[in-house]
OpenMM code with the backbone's topology and positions (N, CA, C; nanometers):
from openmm import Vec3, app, unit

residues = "UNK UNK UNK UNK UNK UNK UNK UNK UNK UNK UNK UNK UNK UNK UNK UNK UNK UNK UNK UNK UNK UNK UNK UNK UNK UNK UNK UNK UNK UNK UNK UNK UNK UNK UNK UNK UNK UNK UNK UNK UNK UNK UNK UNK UNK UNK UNK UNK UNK UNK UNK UNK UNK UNK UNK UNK UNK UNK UNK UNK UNK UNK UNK UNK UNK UNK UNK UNK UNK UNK UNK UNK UNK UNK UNK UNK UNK".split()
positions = [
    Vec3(4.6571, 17.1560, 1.9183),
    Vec3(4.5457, 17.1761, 2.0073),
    Vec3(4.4553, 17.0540, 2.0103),
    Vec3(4.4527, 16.9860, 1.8941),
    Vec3(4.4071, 16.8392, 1.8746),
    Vec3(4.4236, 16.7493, 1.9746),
    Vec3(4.5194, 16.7604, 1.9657),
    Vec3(4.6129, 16.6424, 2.0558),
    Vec3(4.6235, 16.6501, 2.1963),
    Vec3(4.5841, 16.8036, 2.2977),
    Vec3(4.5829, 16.8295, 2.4141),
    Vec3(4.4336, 16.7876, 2.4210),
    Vec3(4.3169, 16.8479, 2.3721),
    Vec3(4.2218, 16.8160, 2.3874),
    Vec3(4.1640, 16.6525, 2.3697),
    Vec3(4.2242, 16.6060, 2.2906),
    Vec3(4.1855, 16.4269, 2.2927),
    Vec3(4.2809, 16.3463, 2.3861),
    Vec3(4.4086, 16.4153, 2.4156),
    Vec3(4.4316, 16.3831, 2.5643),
    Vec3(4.3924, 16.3821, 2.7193),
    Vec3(4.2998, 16.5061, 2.6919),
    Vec3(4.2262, 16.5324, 2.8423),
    Vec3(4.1048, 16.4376, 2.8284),
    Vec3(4.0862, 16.4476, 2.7145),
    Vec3(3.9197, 16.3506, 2.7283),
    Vec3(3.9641, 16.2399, 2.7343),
    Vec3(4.0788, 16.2205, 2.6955),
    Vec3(4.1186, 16.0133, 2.7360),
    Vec3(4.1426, 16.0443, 2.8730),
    Vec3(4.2025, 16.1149, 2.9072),
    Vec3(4.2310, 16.1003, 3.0536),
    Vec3(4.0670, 16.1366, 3.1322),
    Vec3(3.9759, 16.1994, 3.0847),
    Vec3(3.8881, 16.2442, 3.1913),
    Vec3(3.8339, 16.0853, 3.1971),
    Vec3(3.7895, 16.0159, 3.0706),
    Vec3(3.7232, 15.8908, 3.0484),
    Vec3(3.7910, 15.7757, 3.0819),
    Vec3(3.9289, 15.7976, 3.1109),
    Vec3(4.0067, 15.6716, 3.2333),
    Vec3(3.9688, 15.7026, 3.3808),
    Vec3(3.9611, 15.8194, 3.4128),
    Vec3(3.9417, 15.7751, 3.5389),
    Vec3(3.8284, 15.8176, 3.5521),
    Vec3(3.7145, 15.8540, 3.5139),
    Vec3(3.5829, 15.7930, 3.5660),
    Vec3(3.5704, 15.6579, 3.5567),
    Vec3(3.5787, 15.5860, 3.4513),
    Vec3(3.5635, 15.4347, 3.3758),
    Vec3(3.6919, 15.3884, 3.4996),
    Vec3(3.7635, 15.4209, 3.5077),
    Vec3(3.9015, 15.3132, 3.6490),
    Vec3(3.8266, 15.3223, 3.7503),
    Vec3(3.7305, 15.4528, 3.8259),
    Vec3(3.7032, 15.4101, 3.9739),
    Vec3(3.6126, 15.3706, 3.9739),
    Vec3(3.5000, 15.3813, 3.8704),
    Vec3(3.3535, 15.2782, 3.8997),
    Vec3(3.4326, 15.1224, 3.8538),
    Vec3(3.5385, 15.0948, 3.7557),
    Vec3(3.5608, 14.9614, 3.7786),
    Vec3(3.6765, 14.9184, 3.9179),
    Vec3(3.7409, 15.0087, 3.9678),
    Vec3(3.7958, 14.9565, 4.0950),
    Vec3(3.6931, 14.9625, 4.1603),
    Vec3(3.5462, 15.0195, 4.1969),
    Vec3(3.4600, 14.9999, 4.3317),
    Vec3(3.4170, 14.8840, 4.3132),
    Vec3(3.4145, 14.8622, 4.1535),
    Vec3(3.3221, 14.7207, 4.1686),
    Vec3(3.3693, 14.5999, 4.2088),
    Vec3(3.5024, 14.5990, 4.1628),
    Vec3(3.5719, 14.4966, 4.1731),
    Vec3(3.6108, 14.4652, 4.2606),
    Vec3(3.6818, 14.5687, 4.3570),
    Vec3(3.7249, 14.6055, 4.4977),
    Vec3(3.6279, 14.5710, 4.6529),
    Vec3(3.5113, 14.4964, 4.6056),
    Vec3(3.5050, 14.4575, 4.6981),
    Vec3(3.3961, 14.3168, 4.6524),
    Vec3(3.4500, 14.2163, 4.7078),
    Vec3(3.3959, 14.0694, 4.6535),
    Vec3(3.2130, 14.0232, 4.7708),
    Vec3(3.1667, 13.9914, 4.6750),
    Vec3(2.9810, 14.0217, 4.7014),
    Vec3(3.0133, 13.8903, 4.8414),
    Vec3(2.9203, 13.9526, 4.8989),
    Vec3(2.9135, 13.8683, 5.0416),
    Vec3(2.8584, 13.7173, 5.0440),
    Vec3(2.9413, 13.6307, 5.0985),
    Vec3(2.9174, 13.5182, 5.1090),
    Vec3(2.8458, 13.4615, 5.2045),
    Vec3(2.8152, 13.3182, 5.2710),
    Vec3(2.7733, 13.2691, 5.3571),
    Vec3(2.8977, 13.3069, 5.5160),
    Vec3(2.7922, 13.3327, 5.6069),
    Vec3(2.8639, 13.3774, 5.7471),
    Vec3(2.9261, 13.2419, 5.7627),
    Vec3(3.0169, 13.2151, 5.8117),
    Vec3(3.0743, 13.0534, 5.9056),
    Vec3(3.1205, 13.1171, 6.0383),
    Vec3(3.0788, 13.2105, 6.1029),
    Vec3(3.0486, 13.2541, 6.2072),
    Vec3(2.9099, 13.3077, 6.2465),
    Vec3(2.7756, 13.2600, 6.2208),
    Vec3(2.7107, 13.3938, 6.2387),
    Vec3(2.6807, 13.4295, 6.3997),
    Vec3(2.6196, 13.5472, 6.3724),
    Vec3(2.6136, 13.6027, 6.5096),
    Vec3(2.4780, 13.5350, 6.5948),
    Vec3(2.4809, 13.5428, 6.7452),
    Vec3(2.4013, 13.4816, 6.8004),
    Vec3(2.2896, 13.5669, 6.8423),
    Vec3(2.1609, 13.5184, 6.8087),
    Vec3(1.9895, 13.5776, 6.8571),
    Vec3(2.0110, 13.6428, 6.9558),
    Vec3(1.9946, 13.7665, 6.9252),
    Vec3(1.9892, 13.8560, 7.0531),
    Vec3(1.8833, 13.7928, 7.1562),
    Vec3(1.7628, 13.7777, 7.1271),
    Vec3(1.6273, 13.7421, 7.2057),
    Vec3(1.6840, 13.6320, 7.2916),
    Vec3(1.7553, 13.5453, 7.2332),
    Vec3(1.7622, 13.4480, 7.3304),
    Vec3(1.8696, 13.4787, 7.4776),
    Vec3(1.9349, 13.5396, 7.4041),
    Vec3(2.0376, 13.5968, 7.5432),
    Vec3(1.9627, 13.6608, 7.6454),
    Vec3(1.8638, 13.7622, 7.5586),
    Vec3(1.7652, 13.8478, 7.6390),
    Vec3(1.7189, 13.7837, 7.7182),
    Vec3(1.6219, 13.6486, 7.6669),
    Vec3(1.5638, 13.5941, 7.7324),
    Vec3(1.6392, 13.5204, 7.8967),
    Vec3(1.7611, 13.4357, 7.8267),
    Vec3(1.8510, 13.3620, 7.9197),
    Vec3(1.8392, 13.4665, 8.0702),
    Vec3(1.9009, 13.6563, 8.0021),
    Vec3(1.9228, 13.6921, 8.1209),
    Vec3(1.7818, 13.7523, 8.2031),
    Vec3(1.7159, 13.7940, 8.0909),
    Vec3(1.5622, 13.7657, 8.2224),
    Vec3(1.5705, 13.6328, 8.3068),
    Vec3(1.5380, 13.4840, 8.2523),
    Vec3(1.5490, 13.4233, 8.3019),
    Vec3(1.6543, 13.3958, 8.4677),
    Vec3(1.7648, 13.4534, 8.4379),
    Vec3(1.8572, 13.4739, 8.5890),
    Vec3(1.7888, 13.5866, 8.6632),
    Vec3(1.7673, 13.7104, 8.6027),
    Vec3(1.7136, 13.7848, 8.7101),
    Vec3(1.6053, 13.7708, 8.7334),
    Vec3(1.5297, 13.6721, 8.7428),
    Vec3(1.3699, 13.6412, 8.7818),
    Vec3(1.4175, 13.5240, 8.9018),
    Vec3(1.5109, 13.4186, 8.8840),
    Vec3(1.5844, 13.3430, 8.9422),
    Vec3(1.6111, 13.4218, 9.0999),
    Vec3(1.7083, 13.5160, 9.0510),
    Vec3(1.7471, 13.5691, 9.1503),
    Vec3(1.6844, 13.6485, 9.2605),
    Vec3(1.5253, 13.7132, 9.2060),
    Vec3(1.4591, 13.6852, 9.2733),
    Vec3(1.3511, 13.6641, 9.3528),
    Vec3(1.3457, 13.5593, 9.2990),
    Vec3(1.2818, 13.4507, 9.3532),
    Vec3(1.3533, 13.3789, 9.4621),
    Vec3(1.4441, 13.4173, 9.4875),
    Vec3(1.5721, 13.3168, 9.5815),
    Vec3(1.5392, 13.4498, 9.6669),
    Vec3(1.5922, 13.5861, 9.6396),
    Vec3(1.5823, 13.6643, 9.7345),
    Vec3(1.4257, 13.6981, 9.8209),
    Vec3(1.3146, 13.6391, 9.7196),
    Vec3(1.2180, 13.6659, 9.8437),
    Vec3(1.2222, 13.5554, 9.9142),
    Vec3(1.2295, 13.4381, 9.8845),
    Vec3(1.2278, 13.3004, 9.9449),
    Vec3(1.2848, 13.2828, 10.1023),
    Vec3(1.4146, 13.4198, 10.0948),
    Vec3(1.4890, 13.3737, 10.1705),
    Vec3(1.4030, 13.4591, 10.2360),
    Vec3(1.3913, 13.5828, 10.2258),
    Vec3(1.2998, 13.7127, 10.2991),
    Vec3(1.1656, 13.6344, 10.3943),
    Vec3(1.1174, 13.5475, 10.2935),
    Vec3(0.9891, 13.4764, 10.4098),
    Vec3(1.0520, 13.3670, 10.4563),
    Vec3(1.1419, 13.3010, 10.4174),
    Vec3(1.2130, 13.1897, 10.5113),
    Vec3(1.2434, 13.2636, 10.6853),
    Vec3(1.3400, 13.3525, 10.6844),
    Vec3(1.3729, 13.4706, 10.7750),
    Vec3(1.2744, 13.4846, 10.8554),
    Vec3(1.1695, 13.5735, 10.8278),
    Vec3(1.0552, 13.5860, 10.9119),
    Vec3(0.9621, 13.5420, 10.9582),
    Vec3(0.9683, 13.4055, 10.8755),
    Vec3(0.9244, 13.2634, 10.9991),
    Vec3(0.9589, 13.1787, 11.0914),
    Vec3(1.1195, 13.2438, 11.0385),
    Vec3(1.2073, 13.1702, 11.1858),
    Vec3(1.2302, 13.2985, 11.2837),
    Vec3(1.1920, 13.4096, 11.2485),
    Vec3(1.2030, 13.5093, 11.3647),
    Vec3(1.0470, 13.5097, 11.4438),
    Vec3(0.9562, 13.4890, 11.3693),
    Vec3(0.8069, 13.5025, 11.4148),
    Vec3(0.8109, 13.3620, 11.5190),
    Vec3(0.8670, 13.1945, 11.5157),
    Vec3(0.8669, 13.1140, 11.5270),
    Vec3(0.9624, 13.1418, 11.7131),
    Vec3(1.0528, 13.2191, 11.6861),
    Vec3(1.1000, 13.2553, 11.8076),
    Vec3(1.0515, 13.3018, 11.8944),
    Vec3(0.9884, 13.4213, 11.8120),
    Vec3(0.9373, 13.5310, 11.9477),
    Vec3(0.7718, 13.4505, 12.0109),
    Vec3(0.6896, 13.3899, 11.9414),
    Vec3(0.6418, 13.3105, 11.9827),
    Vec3(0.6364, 13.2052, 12.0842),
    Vec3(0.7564, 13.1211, 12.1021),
    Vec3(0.8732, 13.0258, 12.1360),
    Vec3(0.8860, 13.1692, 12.3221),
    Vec3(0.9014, 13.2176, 12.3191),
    Vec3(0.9665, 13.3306, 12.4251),
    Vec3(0.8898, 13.3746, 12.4660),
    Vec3(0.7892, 13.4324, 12.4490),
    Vec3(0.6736, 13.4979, 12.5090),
    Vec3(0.5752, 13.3608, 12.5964),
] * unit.nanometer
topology = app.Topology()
chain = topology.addChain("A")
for resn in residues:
    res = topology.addResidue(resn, chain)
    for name in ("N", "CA", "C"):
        topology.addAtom(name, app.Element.getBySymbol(name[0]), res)
């Protein structure tokens, strides 16, 4: 009965003691990125920057338009 019981306790005390030393080991502490990822803000920014672009082009053209239509009917009358 000796011998079953100091067998289970070696075995209970291997594998608690095996998986806290496989977690530890099992995964190697994080190094420096040689990819890192790129600033969100600035993308943000970039694509505000186009859609403010864009418009600005679309009213431009909107009063370009209605000074060459105002310029006509003027022109005709």
């Amino acid at each position: 009965m000796a011998r079953v019981s100091a067998f289970v306790t070696m075995l209970v005390f291997s594998v608690l003691f095996a998986g806290t030393a496989v977690a530890q080991t099992g995964t190697p502490p994080p190094g420096p990125s040689l990819n890192p990822q790129q600033n969100q803000s600035l993308t943000d920014d970039a694509r505000q920057r186009v859609i403010i672009g864009v418009i600005v082009v679309v009213l431009f053209a909107i009063v370009w338009y209605g000074r060459r239509v105002r310029k006509k009917r003027q022109k005709s009358s």
